[in-house]
VOGU-3710 file (C-alpha; in Angstrom, 3 decimals, decimal comma):
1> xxxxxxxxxx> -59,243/19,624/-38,604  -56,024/20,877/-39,590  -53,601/22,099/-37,169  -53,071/25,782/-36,686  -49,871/27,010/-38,236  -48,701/28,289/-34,887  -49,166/24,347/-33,783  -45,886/23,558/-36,507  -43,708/26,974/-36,229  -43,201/26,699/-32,413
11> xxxxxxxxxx> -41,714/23,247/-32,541  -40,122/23,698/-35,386  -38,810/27,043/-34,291  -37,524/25,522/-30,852  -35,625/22,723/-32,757  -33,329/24,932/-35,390  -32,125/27,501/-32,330  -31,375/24,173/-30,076  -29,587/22,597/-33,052  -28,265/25,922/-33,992
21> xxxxxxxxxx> -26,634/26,762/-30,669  -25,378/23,122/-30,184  -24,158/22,836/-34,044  -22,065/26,167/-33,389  -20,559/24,983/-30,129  -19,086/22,022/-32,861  -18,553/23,846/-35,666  -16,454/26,843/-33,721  -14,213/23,891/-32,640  -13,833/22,712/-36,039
31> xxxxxxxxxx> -15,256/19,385/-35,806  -17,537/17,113/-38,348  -20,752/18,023/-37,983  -20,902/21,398/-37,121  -24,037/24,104/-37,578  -26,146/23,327/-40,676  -25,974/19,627/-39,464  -27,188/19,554/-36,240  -30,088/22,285/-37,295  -31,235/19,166/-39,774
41> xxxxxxxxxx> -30,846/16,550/-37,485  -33,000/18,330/-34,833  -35,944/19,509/-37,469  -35,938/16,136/-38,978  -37,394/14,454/-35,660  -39,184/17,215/-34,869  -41,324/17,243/-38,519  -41,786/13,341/-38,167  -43,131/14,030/-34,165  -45,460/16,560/-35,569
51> xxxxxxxxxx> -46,439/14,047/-37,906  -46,838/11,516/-35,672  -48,622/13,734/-32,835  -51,259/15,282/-35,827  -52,134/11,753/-37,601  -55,335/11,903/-37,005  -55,343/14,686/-39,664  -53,532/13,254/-42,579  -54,907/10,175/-42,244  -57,805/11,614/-44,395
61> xxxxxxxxxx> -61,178/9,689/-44,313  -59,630/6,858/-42,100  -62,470/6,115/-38,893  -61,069/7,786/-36,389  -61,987/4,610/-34,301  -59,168/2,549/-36,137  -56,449/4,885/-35,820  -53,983/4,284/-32,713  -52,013/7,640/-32,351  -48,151/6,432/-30,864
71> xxxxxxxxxx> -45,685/9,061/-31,352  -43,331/6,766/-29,164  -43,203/4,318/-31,966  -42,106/7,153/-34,130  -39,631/8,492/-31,658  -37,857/4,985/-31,304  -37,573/4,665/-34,883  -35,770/8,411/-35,525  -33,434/7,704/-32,120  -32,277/4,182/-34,097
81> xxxxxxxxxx> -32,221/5,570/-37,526  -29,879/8,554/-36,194  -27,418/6,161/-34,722  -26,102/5,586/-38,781  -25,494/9,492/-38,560  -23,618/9,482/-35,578  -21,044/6,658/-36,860  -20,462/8,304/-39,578  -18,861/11,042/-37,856  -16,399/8,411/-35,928
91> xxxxxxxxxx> -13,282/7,402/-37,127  -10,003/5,664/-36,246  -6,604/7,298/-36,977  -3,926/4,934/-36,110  -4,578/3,946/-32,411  -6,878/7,824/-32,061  -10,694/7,437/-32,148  -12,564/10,840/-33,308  -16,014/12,276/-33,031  -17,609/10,496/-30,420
101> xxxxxxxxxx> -18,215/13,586/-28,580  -19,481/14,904/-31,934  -21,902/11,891/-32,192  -23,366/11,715/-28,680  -24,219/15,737/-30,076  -26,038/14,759/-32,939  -27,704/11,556/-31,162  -29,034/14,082/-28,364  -29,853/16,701/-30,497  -32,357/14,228/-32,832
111> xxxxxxxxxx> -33,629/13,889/-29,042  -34,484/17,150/-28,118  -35,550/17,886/-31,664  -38,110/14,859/-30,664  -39,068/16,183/-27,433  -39,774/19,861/-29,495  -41,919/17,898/-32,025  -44,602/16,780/-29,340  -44,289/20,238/-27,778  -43,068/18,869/-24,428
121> xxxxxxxxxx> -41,040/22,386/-24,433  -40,100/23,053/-21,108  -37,804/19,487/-20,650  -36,138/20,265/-24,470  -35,171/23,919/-23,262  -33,835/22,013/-20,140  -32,296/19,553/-21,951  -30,493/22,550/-24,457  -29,298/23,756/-21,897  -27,741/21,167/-20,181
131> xxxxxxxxxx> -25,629/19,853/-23,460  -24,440/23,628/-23,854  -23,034/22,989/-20,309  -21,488/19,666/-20,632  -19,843/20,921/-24,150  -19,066/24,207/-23,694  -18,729/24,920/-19,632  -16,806/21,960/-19,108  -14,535/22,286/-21,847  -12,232/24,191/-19,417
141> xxxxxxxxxx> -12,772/21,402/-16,589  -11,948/18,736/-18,335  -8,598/20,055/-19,522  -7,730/20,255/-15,706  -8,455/16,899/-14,923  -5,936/14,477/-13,777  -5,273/11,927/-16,295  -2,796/9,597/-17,751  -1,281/10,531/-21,210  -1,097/7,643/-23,240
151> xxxxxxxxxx> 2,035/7,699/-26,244  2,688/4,651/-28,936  6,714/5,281/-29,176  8,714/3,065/-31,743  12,530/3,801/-31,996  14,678/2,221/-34,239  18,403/1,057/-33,371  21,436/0,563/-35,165  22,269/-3,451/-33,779  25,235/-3,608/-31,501
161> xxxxxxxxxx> 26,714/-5,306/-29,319  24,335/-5,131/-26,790  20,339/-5,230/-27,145  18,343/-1,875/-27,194  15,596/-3,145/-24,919  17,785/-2,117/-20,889  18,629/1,430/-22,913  14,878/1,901/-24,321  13,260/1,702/-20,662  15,729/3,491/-18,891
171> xxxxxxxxxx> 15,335/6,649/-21,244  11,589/6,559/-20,688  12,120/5,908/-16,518  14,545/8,987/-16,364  11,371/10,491/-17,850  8,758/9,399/-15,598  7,230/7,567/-18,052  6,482/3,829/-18,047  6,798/1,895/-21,175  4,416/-1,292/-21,729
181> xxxxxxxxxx> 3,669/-3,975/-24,390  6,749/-3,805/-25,666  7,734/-5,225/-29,057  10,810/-6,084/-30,902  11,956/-6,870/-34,422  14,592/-6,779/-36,467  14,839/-4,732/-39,928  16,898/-3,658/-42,721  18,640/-6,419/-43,373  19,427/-7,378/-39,997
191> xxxxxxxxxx> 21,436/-4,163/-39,400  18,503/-2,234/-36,927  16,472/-3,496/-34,183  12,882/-1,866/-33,648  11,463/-1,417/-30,427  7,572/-0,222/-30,378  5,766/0,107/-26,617  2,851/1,850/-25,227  4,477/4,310/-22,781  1,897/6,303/-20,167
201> xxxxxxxxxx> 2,383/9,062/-17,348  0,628/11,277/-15,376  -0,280/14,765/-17,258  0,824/15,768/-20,475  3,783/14,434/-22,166  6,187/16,377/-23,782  6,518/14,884/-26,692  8,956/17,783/-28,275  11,298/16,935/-25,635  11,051/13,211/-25,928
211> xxxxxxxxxx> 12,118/13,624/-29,705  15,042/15,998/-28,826  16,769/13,494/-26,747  16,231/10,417/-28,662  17,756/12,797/-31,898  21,104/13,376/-30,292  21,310/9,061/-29,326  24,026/8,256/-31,896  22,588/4,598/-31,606  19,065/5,704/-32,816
221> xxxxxxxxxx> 18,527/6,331/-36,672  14,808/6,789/-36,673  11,712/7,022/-34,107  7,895/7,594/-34,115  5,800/9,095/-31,484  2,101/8,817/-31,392  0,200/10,200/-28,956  -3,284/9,272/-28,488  -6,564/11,274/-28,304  -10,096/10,017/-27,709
//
């Protein structure tokens, strides 16, 4: 007997407004995958769960006695086959790694689309709910976290009489900051020495003010700074 129509819209109707509100939380923040994406990557499961749940119907003149109904084999394949998805949306940018915040949305919104596809509707509401928290309410938590601020710094010297390296960790100490992993070659000919480090401190670094001072060193004739983001 084939399902009532009511028996597809409610799933399918829970599924687009949980990847709708979830896909705008990304896409007013400007990142990857934003609304359209996550609404298809939570109707997706949930169409394949309805398919799964109902098989007994489009399996046609099959003996019912032969079919074995398991919707979880169904839901393991959709929560692999969405993990392609989600690395697509991560990518390295220098020493920066984006989107995996964007992924782990997309990877739990193919869940709750699942959960909405065998109508268990009172743990996917839950489960909404509880992303819109994490990415949304404690947005404005995490940014007053403690945490150390990680910078890739490379100046560039014009070779002297003495060697860079004493000069280039007592600018970052007088800044709090604490260079590591620090490199050295030497360019142009022989006429600069380069010295690259990883340099970390508590809070944000000013990064502005880091590139002020190093532009009035007569001794320096060129710098990067690179902070990093996860």
């Amino acid at each position: 007997m084939q399902p009532l129509p009511l028996d597809y819209v409610w799933p399918l109707l829970g599924a687009a407004t949980a990847g709708g509100l979830i896909g705008f939380e990304r896409e007013y923040h400007g990142r990857a995958a934003g609304l359209r994406t996550h609404i298809l990557v939570a109707l997706a499961p949930a169409l394949l769960m309805l398919a799964a749940v109902h098989q007994l119907w489009w399996m046609g003149t099959t003996p019912h006695d032969v079919i074995r109904i398991d919707p979880t084999r169904m839901a393991h394949g959709v929560l692999t086959g969405i993990g392609f998805l989600c690395g697509g949306v991560i990518f390295r940018e220098g020493l920066n790694v984006h989107g995996l915040t964007t992924a782990a949305s997309l990877w739990i919104t193919s869940a709750l689309g699942t959960l909405f596809g065998v109508g268990f509707y009172g743990l996917a509401v839950g489960g909404t709910l509880a992303v819109l928290v994490v990415l949304a309410g404690l947005r404005q938590f995490e940014d007053r976290l403690p945490r150390t601020a990680i910078v890739d710094v490379l100046v560039r010297y014009r070779r002297g009489e003495t060697f860079p390296e004493a000069e280039f960790q007592a600018f970052f100490a007088g800044l709090k900051l604490k260079p590591s992993a620090i490199t050295h070659r030497l360019i142009d000919g022989g006429e600069a020495i380069e010295i690259s480090a990883t340099v970390k401190g508590r809070g944000p670094v000013a990064t502005a003010a880091i590139a002020e001072r190093l532009c009035a060193d007569p001794r320096i004739v060129g710098f990067e700074i690179a902070p990093r983001h996860e």
